[in-house]
C-alpha positions in Angstrom: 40.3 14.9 3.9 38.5 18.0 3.2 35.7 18.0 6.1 32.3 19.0 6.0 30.7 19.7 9.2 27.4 20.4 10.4 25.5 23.8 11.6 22.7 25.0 12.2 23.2 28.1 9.4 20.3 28.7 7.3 22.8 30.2 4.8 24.8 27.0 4.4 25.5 25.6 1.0 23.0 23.0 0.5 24.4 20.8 -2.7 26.9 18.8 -0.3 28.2 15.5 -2.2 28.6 12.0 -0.9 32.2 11.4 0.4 34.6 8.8 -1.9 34.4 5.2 0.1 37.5 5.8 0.4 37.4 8.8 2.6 36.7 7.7 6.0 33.9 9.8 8.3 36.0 11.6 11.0 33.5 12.5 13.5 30.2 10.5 13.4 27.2 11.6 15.2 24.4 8.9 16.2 20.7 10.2 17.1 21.0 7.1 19.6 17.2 6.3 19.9 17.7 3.3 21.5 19.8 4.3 24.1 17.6 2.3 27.1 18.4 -1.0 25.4 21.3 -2.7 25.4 20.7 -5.2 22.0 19.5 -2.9 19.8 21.0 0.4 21.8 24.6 -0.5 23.0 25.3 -3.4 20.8 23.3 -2.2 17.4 24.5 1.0 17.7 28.5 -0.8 17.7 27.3 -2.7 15.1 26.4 1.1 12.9 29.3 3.0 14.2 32.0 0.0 13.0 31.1 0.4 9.2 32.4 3.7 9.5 35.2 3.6 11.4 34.9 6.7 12.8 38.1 8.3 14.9 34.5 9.6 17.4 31.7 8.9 18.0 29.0 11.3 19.8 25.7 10.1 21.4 22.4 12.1 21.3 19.4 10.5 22.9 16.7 13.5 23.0 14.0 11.1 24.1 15.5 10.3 26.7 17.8 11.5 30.0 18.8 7.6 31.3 20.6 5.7 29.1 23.2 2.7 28.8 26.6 3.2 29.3 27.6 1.8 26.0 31.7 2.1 26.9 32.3 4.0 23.7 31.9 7.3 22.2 30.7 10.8 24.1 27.1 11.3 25.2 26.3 14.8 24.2 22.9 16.8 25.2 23.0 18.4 21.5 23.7 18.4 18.1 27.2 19.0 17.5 29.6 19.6 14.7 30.2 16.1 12.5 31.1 14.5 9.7 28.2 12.0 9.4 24.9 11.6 10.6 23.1 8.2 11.8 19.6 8.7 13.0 18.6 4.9 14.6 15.6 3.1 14.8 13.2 4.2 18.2 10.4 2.5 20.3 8.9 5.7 19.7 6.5 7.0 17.0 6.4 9.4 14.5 2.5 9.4 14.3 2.4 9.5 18.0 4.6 13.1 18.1 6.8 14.1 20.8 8.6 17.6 21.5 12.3 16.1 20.9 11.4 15.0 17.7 10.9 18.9 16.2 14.8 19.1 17.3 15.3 16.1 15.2 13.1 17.4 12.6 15.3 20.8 12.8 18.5 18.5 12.1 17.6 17.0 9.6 16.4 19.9 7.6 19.4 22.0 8.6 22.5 19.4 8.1 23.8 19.4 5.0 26.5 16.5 6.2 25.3 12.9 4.4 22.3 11.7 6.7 21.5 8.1 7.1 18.2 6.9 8.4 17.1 3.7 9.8 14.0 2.6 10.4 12.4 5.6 12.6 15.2 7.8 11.2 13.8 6.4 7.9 10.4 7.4 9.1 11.6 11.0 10.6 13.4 12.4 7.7 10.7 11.3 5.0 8.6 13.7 7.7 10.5 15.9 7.6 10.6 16.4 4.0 7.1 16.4 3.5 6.3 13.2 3.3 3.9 10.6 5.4 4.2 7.8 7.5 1.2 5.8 8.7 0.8 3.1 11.5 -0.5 -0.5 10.1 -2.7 -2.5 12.2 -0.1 -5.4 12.5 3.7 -5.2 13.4 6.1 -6.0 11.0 8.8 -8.4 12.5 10.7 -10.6 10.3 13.3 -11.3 7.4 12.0 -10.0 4.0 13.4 -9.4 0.3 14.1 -5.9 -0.4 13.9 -4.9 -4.3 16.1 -2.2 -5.4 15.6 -0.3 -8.2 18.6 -1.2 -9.4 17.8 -5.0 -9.9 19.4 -6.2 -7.1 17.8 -7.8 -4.4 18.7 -8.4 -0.7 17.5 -9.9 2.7 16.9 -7.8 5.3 15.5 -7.8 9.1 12.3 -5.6 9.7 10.9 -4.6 13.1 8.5 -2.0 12.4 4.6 -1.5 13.0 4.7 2.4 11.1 5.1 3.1 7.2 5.9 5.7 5.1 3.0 5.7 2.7 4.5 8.9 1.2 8.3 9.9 0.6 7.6 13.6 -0.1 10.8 15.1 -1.6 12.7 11.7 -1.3 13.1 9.6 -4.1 11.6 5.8 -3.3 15.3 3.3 -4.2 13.3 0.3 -3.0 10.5 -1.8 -1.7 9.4 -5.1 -0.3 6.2 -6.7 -0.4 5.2 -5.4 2.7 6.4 -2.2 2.8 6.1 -0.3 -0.6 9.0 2.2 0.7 11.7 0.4 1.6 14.4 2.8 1.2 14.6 6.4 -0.2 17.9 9.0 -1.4 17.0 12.6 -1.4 17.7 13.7 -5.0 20.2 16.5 -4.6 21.2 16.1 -0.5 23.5 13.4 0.7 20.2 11.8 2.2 19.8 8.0 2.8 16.9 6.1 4.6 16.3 2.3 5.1 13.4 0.9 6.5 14.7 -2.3 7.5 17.4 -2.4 10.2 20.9 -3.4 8.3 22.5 -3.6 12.1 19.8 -6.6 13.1 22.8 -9.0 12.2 23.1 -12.2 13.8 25.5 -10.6 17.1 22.7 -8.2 17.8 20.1 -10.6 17.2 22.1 -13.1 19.7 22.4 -9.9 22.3 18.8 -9.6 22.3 17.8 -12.5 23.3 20.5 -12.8 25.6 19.5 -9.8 27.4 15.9 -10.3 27.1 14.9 -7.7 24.2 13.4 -10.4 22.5 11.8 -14.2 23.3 12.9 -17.2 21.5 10.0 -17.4 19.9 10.9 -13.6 17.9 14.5 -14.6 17.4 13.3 -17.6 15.8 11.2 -15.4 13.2 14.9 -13.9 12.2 16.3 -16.3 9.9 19.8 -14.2 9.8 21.4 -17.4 7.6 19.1 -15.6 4.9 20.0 -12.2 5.3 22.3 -11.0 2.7 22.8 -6.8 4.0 24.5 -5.1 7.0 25.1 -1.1 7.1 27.5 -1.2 4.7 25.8 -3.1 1.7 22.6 -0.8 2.8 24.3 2.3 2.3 26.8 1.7 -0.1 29.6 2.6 2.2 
């Protein structure tokens, strides 16, 4: 496989294409957001990493120096060289700004690897690009259609009280009732975001409230016998 790695060069080529399905990523890295949790950290972020079968797996929490030990991959303190990017989902938020997220912010702008962002990543690259997220008055937590432009229509788990109201340079690929940008492709960089969380599958869900992340009441709101998408389906992988 011819590789295409990331660095922070502002001369880079900038037109890097999407790799055949058939090419598996070699070295994936995960802007691990989540890495305090074990549901959605340890066991969504196994749930991500599996759809690409990577041969590694690196770990970058910026937010944050304790973490899980997830029993996989290698916790790095920086961006390094990779294949693939996955920026996860965060408890943080983008309208409530914190230093680490410039360095996410310089990723993004700077990799020309194919990016993938969910939820907060969602959020941060459509930043980062110019675009604009806003904060709703009420959460978001619950199984919803998603409408791609395509036609074709899926179910998938939100968990999300912030919006992007404005995708910048990112093209909008779908919506849901609720959320008007539901998932965005950056028109000539190997760039795509979800809003929803493809990971929340029924394990994760089943980790969480196993482990306390969520009450039985919240799991109950998942209907995961609905949901018809996993990180696979969402990115076309």
């Amino acid at each position: 496989m011819d590789e295409k790695s990331f660095h922070l060069n502002h001369n880079q080529e900038k037109n890097v294409q999407w790799l055949p399905f058939y090419q598996r990523h070699v070295r994936l890295l995960v802007v691990d957001l989540l890495a305090e949790r074990e549901a959605f950290g340890r066991v969504g972020v196994g749930e991500i990493v599996r759809h690409f079968s990577p041969n590694e797996v690196l770990l970058w929490s910026p937010h944050t120096k304790e973490r899980l030990d997830y029993g996989f991959g290698t916790v790095v303190s920086n961006p390094v060289d990779a294949d693939a990017i996955v920026i996860t989902g965060s408890r943080r938020n983008v309208t409530m700004w914190e230093d680490w997220m410039d360095e996410v912010v310089e990723l993004i702008r700077k990799t020309t690897v194919p990016l993938y962002g969910i939820c907060f990543g969602h959020q941060i690259i459509a930043h980062a690009f110019g675009g604009r997220v806003e904060r709703a008055e009420e959460d978001s937590h619950f199984v919803a259609e998603v409408f791609e432009q395509s036609g074709d229509t899926i179910i998938a788990s939100f968990a999300h009280q912030e919006h992007v109201v404005d995708a910048g340079e990112l093209d909008i690929i779908a919506s849901s009732d609720h959320c008007k940008i539901a998932a965005c492709k950056h028109p000539t960089r190997p760039i795509h975001t979800v809003q929803y969380h493809p990971e929340a599958v029924s394990a994760v869900l089943d980790a969480a409230l196993a482990c306390g992340d969520m009450n039985r009441e919240e799991r109950t709101a998942y209907d995961d016998e609905r949901l018809t998408t996993d990180v696979s389906i969402a990115f076309k992988l």
